[in-house]
C-alpha positions as CSV (number, residue, x, y, z in Angstrom):
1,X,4.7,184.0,-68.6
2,X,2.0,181.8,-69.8
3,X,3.9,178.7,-69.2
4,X,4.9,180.1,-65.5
5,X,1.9,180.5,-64.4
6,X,0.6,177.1,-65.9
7,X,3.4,175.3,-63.9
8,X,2.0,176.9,-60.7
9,X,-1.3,175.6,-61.9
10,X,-3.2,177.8,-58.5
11,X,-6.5,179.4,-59.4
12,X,-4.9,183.0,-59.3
13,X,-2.7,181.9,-61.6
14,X,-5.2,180.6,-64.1
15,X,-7.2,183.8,-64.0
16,X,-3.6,186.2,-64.4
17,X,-2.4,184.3,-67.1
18,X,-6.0,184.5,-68.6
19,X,-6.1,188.1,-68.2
20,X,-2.6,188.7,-70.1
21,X,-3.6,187.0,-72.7
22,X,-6.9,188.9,-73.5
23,X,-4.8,191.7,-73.2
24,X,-2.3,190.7,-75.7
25,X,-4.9,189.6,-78.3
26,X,-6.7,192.9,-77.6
27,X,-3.4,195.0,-78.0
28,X,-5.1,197.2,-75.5
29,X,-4.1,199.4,-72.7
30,X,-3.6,198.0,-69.7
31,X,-6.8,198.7,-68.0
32,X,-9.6,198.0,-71.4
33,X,-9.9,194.2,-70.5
34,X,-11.6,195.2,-67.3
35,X,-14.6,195.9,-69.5
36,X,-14.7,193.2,-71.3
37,X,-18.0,191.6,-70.5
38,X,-19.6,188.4,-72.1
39,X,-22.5,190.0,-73.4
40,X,-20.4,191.9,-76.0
41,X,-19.1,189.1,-77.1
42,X,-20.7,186.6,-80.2
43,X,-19.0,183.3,-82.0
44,X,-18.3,184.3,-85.5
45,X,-19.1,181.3,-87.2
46,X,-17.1,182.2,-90.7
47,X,-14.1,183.0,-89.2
48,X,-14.4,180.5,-86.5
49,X,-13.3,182.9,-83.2
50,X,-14.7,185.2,-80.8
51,X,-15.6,188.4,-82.0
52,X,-15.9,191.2,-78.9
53,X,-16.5,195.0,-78.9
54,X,-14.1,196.6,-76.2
55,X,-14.3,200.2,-75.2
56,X,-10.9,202.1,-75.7
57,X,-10.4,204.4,-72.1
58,X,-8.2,206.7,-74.1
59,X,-10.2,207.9,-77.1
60,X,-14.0,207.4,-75.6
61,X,-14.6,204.7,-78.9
62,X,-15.3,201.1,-79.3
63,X,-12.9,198.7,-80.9
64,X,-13.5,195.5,-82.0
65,X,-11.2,192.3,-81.2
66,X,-11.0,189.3,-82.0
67,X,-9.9,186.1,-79.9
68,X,-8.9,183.1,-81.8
69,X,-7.2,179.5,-81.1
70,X,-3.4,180.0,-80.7
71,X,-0.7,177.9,-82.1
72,X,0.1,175.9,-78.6
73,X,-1.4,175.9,-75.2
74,X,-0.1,178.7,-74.3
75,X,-1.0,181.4,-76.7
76,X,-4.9,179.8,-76.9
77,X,-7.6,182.1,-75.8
78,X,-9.9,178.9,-75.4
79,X,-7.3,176.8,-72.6
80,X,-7.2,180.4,-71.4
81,X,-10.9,180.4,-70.7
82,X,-11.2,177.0,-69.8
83,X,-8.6,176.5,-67.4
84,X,-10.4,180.0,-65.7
85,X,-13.7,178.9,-66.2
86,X,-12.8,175.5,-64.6
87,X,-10.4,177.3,-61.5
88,X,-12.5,180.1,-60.9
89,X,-16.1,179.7,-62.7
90,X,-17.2,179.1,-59.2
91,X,-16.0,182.3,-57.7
92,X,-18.7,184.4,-55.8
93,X,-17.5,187.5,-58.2
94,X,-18.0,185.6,-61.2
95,X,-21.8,184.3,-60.7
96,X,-24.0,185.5,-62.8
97,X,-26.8,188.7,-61.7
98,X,-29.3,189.6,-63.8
99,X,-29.0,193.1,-62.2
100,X,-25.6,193.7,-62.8
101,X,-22.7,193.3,-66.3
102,X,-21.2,189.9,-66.8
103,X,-18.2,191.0,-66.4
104,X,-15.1,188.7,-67.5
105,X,-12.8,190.1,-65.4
106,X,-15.3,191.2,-62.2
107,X,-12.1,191.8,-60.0
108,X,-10.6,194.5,-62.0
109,X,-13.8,196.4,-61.9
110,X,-13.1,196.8,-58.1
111,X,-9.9,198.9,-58.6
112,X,-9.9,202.3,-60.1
113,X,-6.1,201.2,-62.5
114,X,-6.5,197.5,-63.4
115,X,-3.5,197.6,-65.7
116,X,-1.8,197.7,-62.1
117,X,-3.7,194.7,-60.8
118,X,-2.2,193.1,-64.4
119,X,1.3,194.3,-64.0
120,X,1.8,193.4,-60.2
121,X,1.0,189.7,-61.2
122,X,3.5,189.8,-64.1
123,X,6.6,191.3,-61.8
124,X,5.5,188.5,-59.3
125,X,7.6,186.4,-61.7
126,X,10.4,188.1,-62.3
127,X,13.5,186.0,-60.2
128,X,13.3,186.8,-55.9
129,X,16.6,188.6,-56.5
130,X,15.2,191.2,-58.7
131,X,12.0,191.8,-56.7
132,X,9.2,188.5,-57.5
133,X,7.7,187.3,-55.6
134,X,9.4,184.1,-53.6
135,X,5.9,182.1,-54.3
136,X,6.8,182.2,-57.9
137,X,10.5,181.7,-58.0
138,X,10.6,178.0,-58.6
139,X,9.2,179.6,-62.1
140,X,10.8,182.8,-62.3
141,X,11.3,184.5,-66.2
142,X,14.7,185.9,-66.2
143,X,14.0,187.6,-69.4
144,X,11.9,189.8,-67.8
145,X,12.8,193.1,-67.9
146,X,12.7,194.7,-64.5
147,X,10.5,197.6,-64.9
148,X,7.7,195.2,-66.8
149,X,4.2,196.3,-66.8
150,X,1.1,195.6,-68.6
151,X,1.3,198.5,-70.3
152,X,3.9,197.3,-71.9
153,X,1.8,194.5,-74.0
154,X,0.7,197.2,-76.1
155,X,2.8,198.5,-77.6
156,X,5.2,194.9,-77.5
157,X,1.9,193.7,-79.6
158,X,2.0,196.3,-82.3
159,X,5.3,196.3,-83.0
160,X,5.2,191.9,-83.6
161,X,2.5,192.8,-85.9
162,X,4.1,195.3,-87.7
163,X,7.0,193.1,-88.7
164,X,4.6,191.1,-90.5
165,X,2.2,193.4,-92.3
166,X,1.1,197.0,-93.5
167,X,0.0,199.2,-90.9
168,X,-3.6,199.4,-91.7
169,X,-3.6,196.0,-90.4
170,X,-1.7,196.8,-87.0
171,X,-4.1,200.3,-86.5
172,X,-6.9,197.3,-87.4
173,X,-6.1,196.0,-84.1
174,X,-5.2,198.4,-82.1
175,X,-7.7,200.6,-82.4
176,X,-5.7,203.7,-83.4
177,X,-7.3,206.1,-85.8
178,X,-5.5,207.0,-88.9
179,X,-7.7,209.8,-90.6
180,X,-5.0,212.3,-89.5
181,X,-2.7,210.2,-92.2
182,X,-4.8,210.4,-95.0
183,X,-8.5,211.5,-95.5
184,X,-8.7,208.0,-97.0
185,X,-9.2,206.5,-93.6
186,X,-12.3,208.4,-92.8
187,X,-13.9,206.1,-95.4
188,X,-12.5,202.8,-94.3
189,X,-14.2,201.3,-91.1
190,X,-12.6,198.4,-89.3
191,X,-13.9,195.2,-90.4
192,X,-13.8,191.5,-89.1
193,X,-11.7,190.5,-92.2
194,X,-9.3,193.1,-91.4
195,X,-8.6,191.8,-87.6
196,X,-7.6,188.2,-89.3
197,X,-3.9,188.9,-90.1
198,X,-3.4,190.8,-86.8
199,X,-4.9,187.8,-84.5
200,X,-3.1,185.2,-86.1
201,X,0.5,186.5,-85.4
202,X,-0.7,187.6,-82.0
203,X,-1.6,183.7,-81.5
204,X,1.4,182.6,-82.7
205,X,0.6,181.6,-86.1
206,X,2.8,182.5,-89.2
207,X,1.6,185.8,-90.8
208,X,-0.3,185.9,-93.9
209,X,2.0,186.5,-96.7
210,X,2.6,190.6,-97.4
211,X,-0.8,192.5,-97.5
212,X,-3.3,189.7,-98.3
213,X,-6.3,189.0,-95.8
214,X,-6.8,185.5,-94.8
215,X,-9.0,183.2,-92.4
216,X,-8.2,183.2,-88.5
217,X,-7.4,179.7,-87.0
218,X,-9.9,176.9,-86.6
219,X,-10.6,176.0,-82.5
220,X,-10.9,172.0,-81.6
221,X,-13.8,170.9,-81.6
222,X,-15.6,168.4,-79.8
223,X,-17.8,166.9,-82.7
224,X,-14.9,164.4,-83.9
225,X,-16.0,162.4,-80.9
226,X,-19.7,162.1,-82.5
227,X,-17.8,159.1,-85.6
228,X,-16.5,156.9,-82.5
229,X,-20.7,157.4,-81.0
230,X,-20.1,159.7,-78.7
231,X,-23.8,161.1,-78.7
232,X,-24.7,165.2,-78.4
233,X,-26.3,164.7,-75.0
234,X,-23.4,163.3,-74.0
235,X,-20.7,165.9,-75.4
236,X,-23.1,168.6,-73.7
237,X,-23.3,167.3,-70.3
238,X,-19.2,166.5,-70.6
239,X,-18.8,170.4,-70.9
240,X,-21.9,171.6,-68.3
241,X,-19.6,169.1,-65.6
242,X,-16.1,170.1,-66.6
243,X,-17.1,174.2,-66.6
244,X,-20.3,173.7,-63.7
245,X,-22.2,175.9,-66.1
246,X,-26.1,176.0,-64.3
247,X,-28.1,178.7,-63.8
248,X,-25.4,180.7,-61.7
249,X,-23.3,181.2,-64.7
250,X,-23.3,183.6,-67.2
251,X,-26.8,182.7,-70.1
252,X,-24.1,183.4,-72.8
253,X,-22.2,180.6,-72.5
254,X,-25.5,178.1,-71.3
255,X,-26.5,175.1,-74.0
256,X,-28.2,177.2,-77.3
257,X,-26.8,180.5,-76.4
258,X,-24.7,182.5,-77.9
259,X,-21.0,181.9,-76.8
260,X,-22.0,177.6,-76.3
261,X,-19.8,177.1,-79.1
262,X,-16.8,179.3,-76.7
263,X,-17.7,176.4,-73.8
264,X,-17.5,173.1,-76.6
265,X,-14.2,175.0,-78.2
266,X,-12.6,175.4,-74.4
267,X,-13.5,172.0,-73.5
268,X,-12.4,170.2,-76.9
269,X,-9.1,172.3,-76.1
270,X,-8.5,171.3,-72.6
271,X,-8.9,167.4,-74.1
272,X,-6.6,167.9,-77.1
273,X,-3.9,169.4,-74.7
274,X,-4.6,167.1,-71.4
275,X,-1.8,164.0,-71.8
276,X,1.0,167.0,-73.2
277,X,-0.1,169.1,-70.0
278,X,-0.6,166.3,-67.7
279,X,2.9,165.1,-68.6
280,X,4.5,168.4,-67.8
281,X,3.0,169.1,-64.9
282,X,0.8,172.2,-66.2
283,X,-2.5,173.1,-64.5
284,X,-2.5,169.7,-62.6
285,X,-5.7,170.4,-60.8
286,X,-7.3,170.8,-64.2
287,X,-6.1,167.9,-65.9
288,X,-7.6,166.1,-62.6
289,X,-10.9,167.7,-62.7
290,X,-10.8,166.8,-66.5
291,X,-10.2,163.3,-65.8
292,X,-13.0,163.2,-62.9
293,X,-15.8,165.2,-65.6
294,X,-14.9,162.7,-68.2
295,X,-16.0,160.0,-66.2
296,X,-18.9,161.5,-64.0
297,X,-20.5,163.5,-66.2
298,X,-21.1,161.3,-69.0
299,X,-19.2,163.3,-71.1
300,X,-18.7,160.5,-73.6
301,X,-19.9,157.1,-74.3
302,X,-17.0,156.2,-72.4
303,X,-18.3,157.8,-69.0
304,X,-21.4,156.8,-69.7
305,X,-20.0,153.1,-69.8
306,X,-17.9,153.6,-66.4
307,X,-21.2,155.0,-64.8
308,X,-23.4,152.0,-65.8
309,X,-20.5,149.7,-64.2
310,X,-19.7,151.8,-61.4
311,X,-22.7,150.8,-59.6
312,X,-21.5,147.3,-59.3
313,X,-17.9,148.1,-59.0
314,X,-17.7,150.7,-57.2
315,X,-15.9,152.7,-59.7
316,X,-16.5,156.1,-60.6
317,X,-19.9,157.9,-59.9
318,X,-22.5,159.3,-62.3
319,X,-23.7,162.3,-60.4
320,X,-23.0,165.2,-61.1
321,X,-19.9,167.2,-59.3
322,X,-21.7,170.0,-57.0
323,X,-20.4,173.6,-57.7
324,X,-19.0,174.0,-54.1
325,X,-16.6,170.7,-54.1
326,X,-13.3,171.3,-55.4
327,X,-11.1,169.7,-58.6
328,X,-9.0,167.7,-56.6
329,X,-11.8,165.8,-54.6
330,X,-13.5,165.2,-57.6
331,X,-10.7,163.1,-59.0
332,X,-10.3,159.5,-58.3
333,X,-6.7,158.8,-58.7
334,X,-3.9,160.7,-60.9
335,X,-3.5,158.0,-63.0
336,X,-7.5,157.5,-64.0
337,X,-7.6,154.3,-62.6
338,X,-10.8,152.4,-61.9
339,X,-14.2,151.6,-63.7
340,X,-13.2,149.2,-66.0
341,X,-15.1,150.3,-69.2
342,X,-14.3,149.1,-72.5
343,X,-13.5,151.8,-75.2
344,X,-11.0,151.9,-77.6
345,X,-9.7,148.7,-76.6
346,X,-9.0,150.4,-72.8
347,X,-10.1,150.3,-69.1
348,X,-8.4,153.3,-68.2
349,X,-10.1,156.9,-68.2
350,X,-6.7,158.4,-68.6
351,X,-6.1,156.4,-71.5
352,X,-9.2,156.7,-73.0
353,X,-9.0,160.4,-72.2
354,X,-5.8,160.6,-74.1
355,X,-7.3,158.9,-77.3
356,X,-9.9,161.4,-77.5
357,X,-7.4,164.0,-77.2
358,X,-5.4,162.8,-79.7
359,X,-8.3,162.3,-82.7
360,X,-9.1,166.1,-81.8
361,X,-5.8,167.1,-82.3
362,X,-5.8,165.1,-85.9
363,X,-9.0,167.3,-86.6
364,X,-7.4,170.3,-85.2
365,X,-4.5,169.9,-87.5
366,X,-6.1,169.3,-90.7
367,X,-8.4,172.3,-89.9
368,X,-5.7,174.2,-89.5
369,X,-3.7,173.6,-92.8
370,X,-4.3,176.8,-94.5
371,X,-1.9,178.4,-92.1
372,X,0.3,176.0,-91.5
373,X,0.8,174.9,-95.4
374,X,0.7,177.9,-97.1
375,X,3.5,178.8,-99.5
376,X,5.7,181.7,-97.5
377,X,4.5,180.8,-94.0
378,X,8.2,179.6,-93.5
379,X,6.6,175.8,-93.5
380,X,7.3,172.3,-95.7
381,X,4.7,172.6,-97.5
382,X,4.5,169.0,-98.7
383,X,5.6,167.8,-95.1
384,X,2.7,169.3,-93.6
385,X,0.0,168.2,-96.0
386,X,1.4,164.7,-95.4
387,X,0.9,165.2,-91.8
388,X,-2.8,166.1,-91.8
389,X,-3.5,163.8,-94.4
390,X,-2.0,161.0,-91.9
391,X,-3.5,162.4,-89.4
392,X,-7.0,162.4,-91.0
393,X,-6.1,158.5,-91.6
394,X,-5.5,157.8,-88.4
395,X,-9.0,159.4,-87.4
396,X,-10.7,157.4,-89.6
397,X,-8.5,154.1,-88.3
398,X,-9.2,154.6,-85.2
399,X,-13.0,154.7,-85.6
400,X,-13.3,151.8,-87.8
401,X,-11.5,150.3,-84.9
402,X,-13.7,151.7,-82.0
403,X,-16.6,150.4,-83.7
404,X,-15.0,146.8,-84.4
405,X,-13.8,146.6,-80.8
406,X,-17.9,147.6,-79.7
407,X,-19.3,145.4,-82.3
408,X,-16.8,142.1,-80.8
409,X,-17.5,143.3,-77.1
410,X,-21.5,143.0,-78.0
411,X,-21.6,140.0,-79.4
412,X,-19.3,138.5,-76.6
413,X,-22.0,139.9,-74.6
414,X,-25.2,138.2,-76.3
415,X,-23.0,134.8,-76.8
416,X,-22.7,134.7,-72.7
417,X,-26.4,136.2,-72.0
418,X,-26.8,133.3,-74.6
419,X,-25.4,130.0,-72.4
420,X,-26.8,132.1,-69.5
421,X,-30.5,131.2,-70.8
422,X,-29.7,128.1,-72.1
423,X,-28.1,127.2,-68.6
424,X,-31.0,128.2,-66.8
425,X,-33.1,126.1,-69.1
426,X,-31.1,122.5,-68.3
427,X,-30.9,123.3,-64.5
428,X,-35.0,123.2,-64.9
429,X,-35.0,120.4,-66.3
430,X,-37.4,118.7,-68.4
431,X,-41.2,118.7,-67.4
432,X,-42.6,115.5,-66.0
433,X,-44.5,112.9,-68.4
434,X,-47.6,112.4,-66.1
435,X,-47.9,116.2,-65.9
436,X,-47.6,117.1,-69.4
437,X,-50.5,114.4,-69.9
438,X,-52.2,115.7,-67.3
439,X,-52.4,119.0,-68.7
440,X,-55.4,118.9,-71.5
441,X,-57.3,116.9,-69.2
442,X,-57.1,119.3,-66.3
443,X,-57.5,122.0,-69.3
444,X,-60.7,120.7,-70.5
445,X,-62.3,119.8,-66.8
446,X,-61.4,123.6,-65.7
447,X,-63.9,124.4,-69.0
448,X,-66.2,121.9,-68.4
449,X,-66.4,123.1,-64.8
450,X,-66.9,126.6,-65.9
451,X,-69.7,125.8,-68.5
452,X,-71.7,123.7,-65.0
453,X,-71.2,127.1,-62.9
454,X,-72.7,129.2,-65.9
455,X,-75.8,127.1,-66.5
456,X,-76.5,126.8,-61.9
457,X,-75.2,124.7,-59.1
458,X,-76.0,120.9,-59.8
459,X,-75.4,118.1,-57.5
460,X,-74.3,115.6,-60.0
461,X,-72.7,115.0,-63.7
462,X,-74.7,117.0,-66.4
463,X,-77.1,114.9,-68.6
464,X,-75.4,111.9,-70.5
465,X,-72.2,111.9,-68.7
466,X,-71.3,109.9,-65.3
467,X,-69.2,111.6,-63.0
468,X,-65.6,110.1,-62.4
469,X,-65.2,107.1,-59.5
470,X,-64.0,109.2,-56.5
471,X,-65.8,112.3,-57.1
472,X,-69.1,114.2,-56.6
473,X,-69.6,116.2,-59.8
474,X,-67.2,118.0,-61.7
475,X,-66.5,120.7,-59.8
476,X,-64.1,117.8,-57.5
477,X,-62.7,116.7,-60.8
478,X,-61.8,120.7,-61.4
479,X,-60.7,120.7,-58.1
């Protein structure tokens, strides 16, 4: 369903696929993700995800959950946040009130059964025949049962978890109480350790091997960009452009808030996925309104080099894009045409765009390595060691190289600012003969006239000197 909706790529469809997928992670029923809000939300920095406290409708208790970085695009709860944050984060229902929740979901607090709102958007794609909607049919999901419903994530959730590990970890997640099993469970509280093996098979990670507690996956990140010189400044004002976080949006998620690290984790996603996506045609109005940030709002050293030149060749602009103008006008071209910076050897912002994604995806996959390397995960081990360990070389490669290719395009630079000068210097000319002998002369009269004026006004030379043939005194000789 994920994929469906990515291929329609319509702001709707950004925030349905969104919602599903908070409702998977959550294993919740069908209506709990309506009060999800950002304030009851926090980064855990140990086990790298997003901690939030949901209340469960059906037993009057708070659960927590935890949303992590999936496997692929499609099971990520960061590209689902960014691709709604960069479709929808201008919606009138989603700007922020001091006066009122920050709700993530502010639409399903208008209906009194969300899970329905959920559920109709799901049947929407089951094929035209079989009741979807014709909208959708060019991406119809024949293995769809008929009578799907949100409430069916649920239970579909706990039952993929339960394949993998002990109950106590599935209850973990779901919320369900288990005192009435054993008295034991009055005495064990749900922990953040113990939502780790459920969260990484709901995001499409290999489970933990039997019974054993683990680390949750690690999100791309941004900061990779910081050894090609990509600056902070620069990384922040990339994700404030590409999200249009200001003072309408939600404080969490502003720069030194709490969920900041969410907005640099759902940007650093978007990059890592943007050539595979672009490619394939997924949410094409994001990839264009990534394309358009990277360049205007100096969201790299790259933009910040397109803007400088822009000026002159009437490439891409620097401003910033205003909240009410859309993705699409934002974008220049679909191929990221235009500027003509130099980084990483390229002109191209889609090119340059797709080298960035590529060293966070290096990162991303070394990070990543104690799920994906890990004796009984179902993996090569070896194989995928030698892939990060690649991958990590290639990192380090291409930086070396970044830095040779900035190094050679600077000193071209001074070499030609260089013959410039020296240019200018022979098209002067040499200064004339008379007037350089001239000079201490007309140097030492201007003193000597200056001295005359001090001592008061005299009609003629000063004692023991004749004034030059031709002249009155030496204020003519000044003169």
């Amino acid at each position: 369903m994920a994929e469906a909706w990515s291929k329609m790529g319509e702001p709707e469809d950004a925030l349905n696929k969104f919602q599903m997928i908070c409702l998977w992670l959550a294993a919740g029923r069908s209506s709990e993700t309506a009060w999800l809000s950002w304030d009851a939300m926090d980064f855990d920095v140990h086990y790298k995800c997003v901690i939030a406290e949901l209340p469960q409708s059906k037993v009057s208790e708070l659960k927590l959950v935890a949303f992590m970085a999936g496997s692929t695009a499609d099971s990520c709860f960061f590209v689902a946040v960014g691709d709604d944050m960069v479709m929808n984060g201008g919606r009138p229902s989603a700007l922020y009130s001091s006066s009122s929740t920050p709700w993530v979901f502010p639409e399903l607090q208008a209906h009194n059964t969300p899970g329905t709102v959920i559920g109709k958007a799901m049947r929407a794609l089951l094929p035209k025949e079989r009741g979807g909607s014709a909208k959708k049919s060019a991406v119809a999901v024949a293995s769809l049962p008929d009578n799907v419903a949100a409430a069916f994530l649920r239970p579909g959730a706990a039952n993929f978890m339960a394949g993998a590990m002990p109950a106590e970890f599935v209850a973990a997640v779901t919320g369900h109480v288990l005192n009435n099993r054993s008295a034991l469970y009055e005495y064990i509280d749900v922990t953040r350790a113990l939502l780790m093996p459920g969260a990484v098979v709901l995001a499409g990670w290999q489970p933990f091997p039997w019974g054993r507690l683990g680390r949750g996956s690690v999100p791309a990140s941004l900061r990779v960009l910081l050894t090609v010189g990509v600056t902070e400044e620069q990384l922040e004002l990339f994700v404030d452009t590409l999200f249009t976080l200001d003072s309408a949006s939600p404080p969490q998620l502003r720069r030194d808030c709490a969920l900041r690290p969410v907005a640099h984790a759902a940007a650093a996603s978007l990059v890592m996925y943007y050539e595979k996506r672009k490619e394939q045609g997924l949410m094409a109005k994001v990839q264009d309104r990534l394309l358009a940030s990277w360049t205007a709002g100096s969201g790299s050293r790259a933009a910040a080099a397109f803007a400088s030149r822009s000026s002159s060749s009437g490439g891409y602009s620097s401003a910033f894009a205003s909240r009410s103008s859309s993705s699409s006008s934002s974008s220049s071209s679909s191929d990221g045409g235009g500027g003509g910076a130099y980084f990483f050897g390229v002109s191209s912002p889609h090119h340059v765009l797709c080298r960035c994604g590529s060293l966070i995806a290096n990162k991303f996959h070394a990070d990543n390595l104690h799920l994906t390397a890990c004796e009984g995960h179902g993996y090569d081990s070896s194989a995928k060691v030698v892939e990060a360990v690649t991958g990590v070389s290639r990192v380090v490669t291409e930086s070396r190289q970044a830095t040779h290719e900035l190094n050679t395009h600077l000193q071209l630079r001074i070499a030609a600012l260089e013959e410039r000068i020296v240019s200018l210097s022979l098209r002067a000319g040499p200064a004339p003969a008379a007037a350089t002998a001239a000079a201490p002369a007309a140097a030492a009269a201007s003193a000597a006239a200056a001295a005359s004026a001090a001592a008061g006004p005299s009609s003629g030379a000063p004692s023991g000197h004749s004034a030059p043939s031709g002249h009155s005194g030496y204020s003519g000789a000044a003169a």
